[in-house]
C-alpha positions in Angstrom: 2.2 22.2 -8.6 2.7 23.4 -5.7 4.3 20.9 -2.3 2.9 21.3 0.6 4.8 20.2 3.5 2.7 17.3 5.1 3.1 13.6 4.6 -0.1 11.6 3.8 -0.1 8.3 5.8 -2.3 5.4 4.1 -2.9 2.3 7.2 -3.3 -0.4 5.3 -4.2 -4.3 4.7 -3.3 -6.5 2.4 -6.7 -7.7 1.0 -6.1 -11.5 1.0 -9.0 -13.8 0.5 -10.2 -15.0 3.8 -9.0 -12.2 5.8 -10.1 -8.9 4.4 -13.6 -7.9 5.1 -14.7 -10.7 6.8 -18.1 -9.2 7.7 -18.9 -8.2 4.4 -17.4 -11.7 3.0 -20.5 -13.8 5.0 -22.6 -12.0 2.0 -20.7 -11.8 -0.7 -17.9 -14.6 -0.3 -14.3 -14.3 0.5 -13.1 -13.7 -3.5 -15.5 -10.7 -3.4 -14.5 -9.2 -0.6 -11.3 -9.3 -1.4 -11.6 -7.7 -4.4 -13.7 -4.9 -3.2 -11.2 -4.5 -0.7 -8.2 -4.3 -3.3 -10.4 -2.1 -5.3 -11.0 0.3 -2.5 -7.5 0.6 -1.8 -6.4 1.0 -4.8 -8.6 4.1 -5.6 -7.8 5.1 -2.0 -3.7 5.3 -3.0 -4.3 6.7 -7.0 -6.5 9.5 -4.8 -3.1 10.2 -2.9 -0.7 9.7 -5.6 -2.7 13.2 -7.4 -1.9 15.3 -4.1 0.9 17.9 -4.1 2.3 16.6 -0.6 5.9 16.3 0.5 5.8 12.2 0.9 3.0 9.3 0.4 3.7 6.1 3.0 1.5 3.3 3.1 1.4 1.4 6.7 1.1 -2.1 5.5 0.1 -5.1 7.1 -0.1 -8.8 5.6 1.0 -10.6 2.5 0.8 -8.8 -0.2 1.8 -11.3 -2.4 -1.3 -13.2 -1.7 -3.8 -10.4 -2.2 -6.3 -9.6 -5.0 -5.3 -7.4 -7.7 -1.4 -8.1 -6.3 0.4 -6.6 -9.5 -1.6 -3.6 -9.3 -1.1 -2.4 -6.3 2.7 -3.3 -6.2 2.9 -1.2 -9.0 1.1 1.8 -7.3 3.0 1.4 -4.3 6.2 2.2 -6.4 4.9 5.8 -5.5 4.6 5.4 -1.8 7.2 4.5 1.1 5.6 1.5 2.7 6.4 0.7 6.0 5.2 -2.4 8.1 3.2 -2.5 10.7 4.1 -2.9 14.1 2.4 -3.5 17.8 -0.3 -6.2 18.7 -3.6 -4.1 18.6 -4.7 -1.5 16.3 -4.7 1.4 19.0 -0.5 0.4 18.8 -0.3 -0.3 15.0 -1.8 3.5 14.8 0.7 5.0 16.7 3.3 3.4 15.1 2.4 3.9 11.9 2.6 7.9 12.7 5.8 7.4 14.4 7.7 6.0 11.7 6.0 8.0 9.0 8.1 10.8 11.1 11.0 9.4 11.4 11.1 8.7 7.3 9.2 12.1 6.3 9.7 15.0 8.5 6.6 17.2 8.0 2.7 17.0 10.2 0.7 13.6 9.5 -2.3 12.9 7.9 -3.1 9.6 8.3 -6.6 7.8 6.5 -7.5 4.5 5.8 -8.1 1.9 3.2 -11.8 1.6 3.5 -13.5 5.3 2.0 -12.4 5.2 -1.5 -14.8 8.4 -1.9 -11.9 11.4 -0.2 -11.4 13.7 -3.0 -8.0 15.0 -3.5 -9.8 18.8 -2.6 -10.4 17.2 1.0 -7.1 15.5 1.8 -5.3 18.4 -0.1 -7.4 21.3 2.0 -6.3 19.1 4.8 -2.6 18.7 4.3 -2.5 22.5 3.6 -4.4 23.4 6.8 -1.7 21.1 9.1 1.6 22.4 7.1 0.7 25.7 7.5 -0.2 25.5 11.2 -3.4 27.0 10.8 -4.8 23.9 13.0 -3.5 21.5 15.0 -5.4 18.7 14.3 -7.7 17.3 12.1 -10.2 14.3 12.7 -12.8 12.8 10.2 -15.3 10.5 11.9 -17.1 7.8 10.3 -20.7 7.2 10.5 -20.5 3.9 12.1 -19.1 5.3 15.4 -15.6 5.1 14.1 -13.0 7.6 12.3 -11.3 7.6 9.2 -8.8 10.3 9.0 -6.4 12.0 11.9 -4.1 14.3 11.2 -1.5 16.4 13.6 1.2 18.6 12.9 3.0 17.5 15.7 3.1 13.6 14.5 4.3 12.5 18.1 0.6 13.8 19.3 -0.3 10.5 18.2 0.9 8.4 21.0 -2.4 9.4 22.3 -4.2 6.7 20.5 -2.6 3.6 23.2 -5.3 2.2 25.2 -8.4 3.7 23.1 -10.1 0.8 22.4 -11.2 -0.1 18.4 -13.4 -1.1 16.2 -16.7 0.1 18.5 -19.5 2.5 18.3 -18.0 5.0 20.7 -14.1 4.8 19.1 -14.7 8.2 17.3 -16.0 9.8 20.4 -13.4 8.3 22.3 -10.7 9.3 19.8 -12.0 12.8 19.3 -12.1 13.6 23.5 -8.6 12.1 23.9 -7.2 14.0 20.6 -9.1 17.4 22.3 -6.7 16.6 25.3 -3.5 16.7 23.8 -3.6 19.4 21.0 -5.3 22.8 20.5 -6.8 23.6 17.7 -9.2 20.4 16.6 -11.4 20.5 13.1 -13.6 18.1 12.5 -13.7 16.9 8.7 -17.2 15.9 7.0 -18.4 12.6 8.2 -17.8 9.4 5.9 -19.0 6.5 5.6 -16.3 2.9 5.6 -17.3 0.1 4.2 -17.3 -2.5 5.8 -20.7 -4.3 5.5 -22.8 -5.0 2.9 -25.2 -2.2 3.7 -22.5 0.1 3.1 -21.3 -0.8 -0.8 -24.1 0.6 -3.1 -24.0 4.6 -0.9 -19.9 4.4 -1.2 -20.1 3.1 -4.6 -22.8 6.2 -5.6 -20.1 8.8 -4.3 -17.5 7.4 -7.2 -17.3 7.9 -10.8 -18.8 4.9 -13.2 -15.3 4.2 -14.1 -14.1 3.5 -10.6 -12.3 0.8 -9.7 -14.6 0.4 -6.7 -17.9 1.0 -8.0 -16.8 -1.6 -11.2 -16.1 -4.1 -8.1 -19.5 -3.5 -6.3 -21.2 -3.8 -9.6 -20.3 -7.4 -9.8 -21.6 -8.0 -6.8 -25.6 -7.0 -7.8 -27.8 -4.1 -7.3 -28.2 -2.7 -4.0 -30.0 -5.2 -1.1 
């Protein structure tokens, strides 16, 4: 296999009970949630861990000791450099999280999240190539709740854009995408996913995956589709 020179940046939460998903936790309880969060993030890092990229680091924040699943994903994240998180809101935590992935893996960034345990290695690695061989500057994957789930620059330092743009609302991806535009070239736009992060959103995620998923197994237990 081939190694393409881009690092593949996982932002991260430990998915302790009580504090992971709390908006999909008021429907299916705080164990569930959890554990839908564990399973998504797990599927999220075995996704990354088939790429042919120069470095893997996971962006961590939380106990990890306390989450769901905790063995497991200890054990996966043998493959990965994790780094902690740093900076107070999660416009700084972003930034950071590309800055030190830099500083520990010289190559462009391509940073997703925890919560679309449906990217396919053929879309990250397509990505990864696209950035390492400069053929783009940038790429950006918004979400269909407003928000975004991947962001990738070659130039990793691009990423200090992100201060001040405010999270978590409908018009984050917009706002990301327009400040992104401002600071880099060449911008392509990736195929809208969806994050899960209510209820509403397990059973379409969960129809993207394999049977044998680790997050479709985990929405499963939770009922059929309401």
């Amino acid at each position: 296999m081939t190694t393409v020179p881009c690092t593949v940046l996982v932002v991260a939460k430990a998915p302790v009970p009580g504090l992971a998903k709390t908006r999909l936790a008021a429907d299916v309880g705080t164990d569930a949630a959890a554990d839908i969060a564990a399973a998504a993030l797990l599927d999220t890092l075995e996704t990354v861990c088939r790429l042919g990229v120069a470095a893997r680091v996971v962006a961590l924040t939380g106990d990890l000791g306390l989450a769901h699943r905790a063995d497991e994903l200890a054990a996966m994240l043998d493959d990965f450099v994790v780094l902690a998180q740093r900076g107070a809101g999660l416009d700084e935590r972003l930034a950071a999280a590309h800055a030190d992935t830099a500083a520990v893996a010289p190559w462009p960034v391509l940073q997703i999240g925890m919560d679309t345990p449906q990217v396919t290695v053929e879309l990250l690695e397509t990505s990864a190539e696209r950035l390492a061989a400069d053929e783009v500057d940038s790429v950006f994957g918004p979400a269909t709740d407003g928000g975004w789930w991947a962001l990738g620059t070659s130039d990793p330092s691009c990423a200090s854009f992100l201060l001040g743009i405010p999270m978590s609302r409908p018009d984050t991806g917009a706002r990301t995408l327009a400040g992104l535009r401002r600071v880099v070239g060449t911008v392509v736009e990736l195929p809208e996913l969806t994050d899960v992060d209510t209820v509403a959103d397990l059973w379409p995620v969960a129809d993207l995956q394999p049977p044998g998923s680790r997050f479709r197994r985990a929405v499963e237990r939770c009922g059929p589709p309401r």
